[in-house]
C-alpha positions in Angstrom: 99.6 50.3 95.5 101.0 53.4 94.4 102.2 55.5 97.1 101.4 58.6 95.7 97.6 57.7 95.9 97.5 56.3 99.4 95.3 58.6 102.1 96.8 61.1 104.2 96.2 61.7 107.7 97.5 64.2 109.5 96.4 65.8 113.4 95.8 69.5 112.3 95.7 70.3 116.4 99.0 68.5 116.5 100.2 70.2 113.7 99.3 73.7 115.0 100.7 73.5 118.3 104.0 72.5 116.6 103.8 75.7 114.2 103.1 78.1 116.4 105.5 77.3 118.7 108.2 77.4 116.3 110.5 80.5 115.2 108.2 82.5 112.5 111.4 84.6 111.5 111.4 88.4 110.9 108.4 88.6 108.9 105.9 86.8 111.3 104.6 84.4 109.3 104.9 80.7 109.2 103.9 78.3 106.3 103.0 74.3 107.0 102.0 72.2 103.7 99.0 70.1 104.9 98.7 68.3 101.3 100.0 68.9 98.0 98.8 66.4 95.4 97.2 67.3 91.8 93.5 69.3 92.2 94.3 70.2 96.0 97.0 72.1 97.8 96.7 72.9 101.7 98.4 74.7 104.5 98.7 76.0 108.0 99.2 79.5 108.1 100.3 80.8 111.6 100.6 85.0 111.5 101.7 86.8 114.8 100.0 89.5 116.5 100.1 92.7 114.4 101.4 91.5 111.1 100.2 91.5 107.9 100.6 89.1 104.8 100.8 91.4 102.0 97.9 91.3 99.3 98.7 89.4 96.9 96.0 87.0 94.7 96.4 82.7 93.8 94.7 81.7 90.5 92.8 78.3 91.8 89.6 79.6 93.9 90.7 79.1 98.0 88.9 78.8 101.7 90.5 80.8 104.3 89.4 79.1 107.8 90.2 80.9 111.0 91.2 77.9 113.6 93.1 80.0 116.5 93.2 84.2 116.8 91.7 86.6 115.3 92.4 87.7 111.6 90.7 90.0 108.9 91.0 89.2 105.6 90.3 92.2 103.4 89.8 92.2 99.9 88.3 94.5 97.2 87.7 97.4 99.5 85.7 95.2 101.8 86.8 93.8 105.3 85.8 90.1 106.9 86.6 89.7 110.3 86.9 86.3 110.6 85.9 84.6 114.1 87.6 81.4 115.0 85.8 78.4 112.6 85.0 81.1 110.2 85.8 80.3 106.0 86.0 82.8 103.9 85.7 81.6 100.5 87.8 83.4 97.3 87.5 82.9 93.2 90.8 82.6 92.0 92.7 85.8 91.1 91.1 88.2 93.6 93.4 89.9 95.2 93.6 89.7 99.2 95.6 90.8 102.3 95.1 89.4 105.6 95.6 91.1 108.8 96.4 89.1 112.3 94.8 91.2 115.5 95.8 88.6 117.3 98.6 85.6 116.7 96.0 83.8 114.6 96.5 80.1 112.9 94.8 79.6 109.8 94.2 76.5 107.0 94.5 77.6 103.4 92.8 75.0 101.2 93.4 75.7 97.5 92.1 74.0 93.9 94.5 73.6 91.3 
């Protein structure tokens, strides 16, 4: 069988006590691809207290899910404060910033 179309399976605890305890660099912000095949890209984003990812906007439609923290993602002049377990859901192209109260992990999930 093709490789390329075999499962994946992946611990997402595991995974997010490795990538918050690593070095998240000047910026604060750490990036772990969870899958990246065609129709579905996915990642672990871990933010530390008090920073801010910039807004910016993705063209496929996305879920922000709060796992650890607590983060705000705001977005047209509105504000979500997300609770852990929360998903926020986005169309594609609208533009978003998301702001980490606390150090917060979250999973991106994106079409393509």
């Amino acid at each position: 069988m093709n490789k390329s179309f075999m499962p994946r399976y992946m611990d997402i605890l595991k995974s997010a006590e490795e990538i918050t305890a690593r070095d998240h660099g000047r910026k604060g912000l750490l990036k772990h691809a969870i899958t990246d095949m065609p129709g579905l890209r996915s990642f672990l984003l871990s933010v530390r207290k008090g920073v801010t990812v910039p807004e910016h906007s993705v063209q496929p439609s996305i879920t922000i899910q709060l796992l650890v923290g607590e983060a705000s993602v705001g977005t047209r002049g509105e504000r979500y404060d997300l609770q852990e377990s929360n998903v926020l859901a986005l169309h594609g192209g609208v533009p978003h910033h998301v702001f980490a109260s606390q150090h917060s992990l979250l999973l991106v999930i994106m079409g393509r």
